[in-house]
C-alpha positions in Angstrom: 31.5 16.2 -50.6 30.6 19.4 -50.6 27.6 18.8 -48.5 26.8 20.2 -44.7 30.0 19.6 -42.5 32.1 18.8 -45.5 31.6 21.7 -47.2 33.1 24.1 -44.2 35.7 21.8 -43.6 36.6 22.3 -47.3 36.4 26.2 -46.6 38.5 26.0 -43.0 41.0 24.1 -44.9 41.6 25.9 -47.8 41.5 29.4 -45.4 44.6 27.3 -43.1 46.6 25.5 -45.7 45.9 28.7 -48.4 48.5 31.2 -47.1 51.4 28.7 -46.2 50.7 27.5 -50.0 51.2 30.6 -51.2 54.2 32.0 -49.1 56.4 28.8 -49.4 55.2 29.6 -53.7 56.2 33.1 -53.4 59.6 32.2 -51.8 60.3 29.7 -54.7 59.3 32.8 -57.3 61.7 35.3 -55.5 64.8 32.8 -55.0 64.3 31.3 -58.4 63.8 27.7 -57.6 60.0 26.7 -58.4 59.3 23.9 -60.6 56.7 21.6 -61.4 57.8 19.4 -58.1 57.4 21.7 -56.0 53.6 22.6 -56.8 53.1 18.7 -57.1 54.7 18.8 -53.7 51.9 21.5 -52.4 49.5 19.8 -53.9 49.9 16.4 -52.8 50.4 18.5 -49.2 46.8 20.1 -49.3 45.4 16.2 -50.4 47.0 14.8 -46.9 46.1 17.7 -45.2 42.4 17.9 -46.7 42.2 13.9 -45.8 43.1 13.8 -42.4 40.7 16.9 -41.3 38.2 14.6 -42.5 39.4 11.5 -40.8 39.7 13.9 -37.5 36.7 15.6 -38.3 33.8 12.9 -38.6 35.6 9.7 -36.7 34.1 9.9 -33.2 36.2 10.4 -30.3 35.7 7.0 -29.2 36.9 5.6 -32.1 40.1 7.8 -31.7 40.9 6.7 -28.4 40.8 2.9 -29.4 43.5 3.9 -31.6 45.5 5.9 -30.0 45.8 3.7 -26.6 47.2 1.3 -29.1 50.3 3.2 -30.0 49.7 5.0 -26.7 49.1 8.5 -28.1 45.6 8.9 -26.0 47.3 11.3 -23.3 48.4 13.7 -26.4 45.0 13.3 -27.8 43.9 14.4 -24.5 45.8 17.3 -23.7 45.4 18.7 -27.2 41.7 19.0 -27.0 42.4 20.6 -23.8 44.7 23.0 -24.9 42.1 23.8 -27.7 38.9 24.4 -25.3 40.8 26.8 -23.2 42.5 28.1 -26.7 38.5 28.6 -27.7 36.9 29.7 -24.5 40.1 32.2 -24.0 39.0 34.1 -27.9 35.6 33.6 -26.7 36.2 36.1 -23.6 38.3 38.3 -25.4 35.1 38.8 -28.0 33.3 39.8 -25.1 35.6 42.1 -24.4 35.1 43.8 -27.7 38.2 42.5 -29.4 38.0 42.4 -33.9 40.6 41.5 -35.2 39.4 42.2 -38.4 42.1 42.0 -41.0 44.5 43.7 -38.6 47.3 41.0 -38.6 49.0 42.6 -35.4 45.9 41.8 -33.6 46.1 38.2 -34.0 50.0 38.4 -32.6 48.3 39.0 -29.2 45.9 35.6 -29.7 49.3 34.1 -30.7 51.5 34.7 -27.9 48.5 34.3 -25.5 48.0 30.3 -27.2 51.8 29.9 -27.3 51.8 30.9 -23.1 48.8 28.9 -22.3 50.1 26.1 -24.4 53.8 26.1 -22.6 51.6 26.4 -18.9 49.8 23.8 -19.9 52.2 21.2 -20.7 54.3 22.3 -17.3 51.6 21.7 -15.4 50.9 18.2 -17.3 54.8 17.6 -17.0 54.8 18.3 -13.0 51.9 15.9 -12.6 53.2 13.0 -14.2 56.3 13.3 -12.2 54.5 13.4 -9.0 52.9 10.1 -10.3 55.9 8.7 -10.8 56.5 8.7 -14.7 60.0 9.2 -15.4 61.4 11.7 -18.3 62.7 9.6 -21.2 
């Protein structure tokens, strides 16, 4: 598993799943309430988590999309790997522009409210053109 691709996936998921692990943990040790359960709960949480990067991560897009027209999820699929090119290419320019964010955590508050706008813009936009083609709001 821990060969090529699998490897940094293993990295990038310990890195994303590490610090939620640890904070919902922490809250548990300062109110008093962990337990066994609850690290068999984060646990079992990281295994699901771990298991569907992979899915997402080598199942071609393709393959995806044959599944997701199914249960009629392709738009989402879609939009999402929109939303995360222009996510990408909008870090990419601010590197250029000589931002580090370094382990300044105020730093990545900018990237944050900048994915959170571009997200909301996004889905407007996708929302106004569906209406103009005549899908309904449910």
């Amino acid at each position: 598993m821990l060969v090529g691709r699998a490897y940094k996936i293993f990295l990038h998921s310990i890195v994303v799943y590490g610090p939620v692990a640890l904070l919902i943990y922490f809250a548990n040790l300062v109110f008093n309430t962990i337990s066994s359960r609850t690290v068999v709960i984060l646990l079992y949480g990281y295994t699901v988590f771990i298991g569907i990067l992979m899915i997402v991560s080598t199942t071609p897009r393709k393959q995806f999309l044959r599944v997701l027209e199914r249960v009629r999820l392709d738009v989402v699929f879609f939009m999402t790997l929109s939303i995360l090119e222009e996510f990408n290419e909008m870090l990419n320019s601010k590197k250029a522009r000589g931002w580090e964010p370094g382990l300044n955590i105020l730093k990545y508050y900018v990237v944050i409210v900048d994915a959170i706008k571009l997200s909301v813009v996004r889905l407007k936009n996708v929302e106004e053109s569906l209406l103009a083609r005549g899908v309904e709001r449910v």
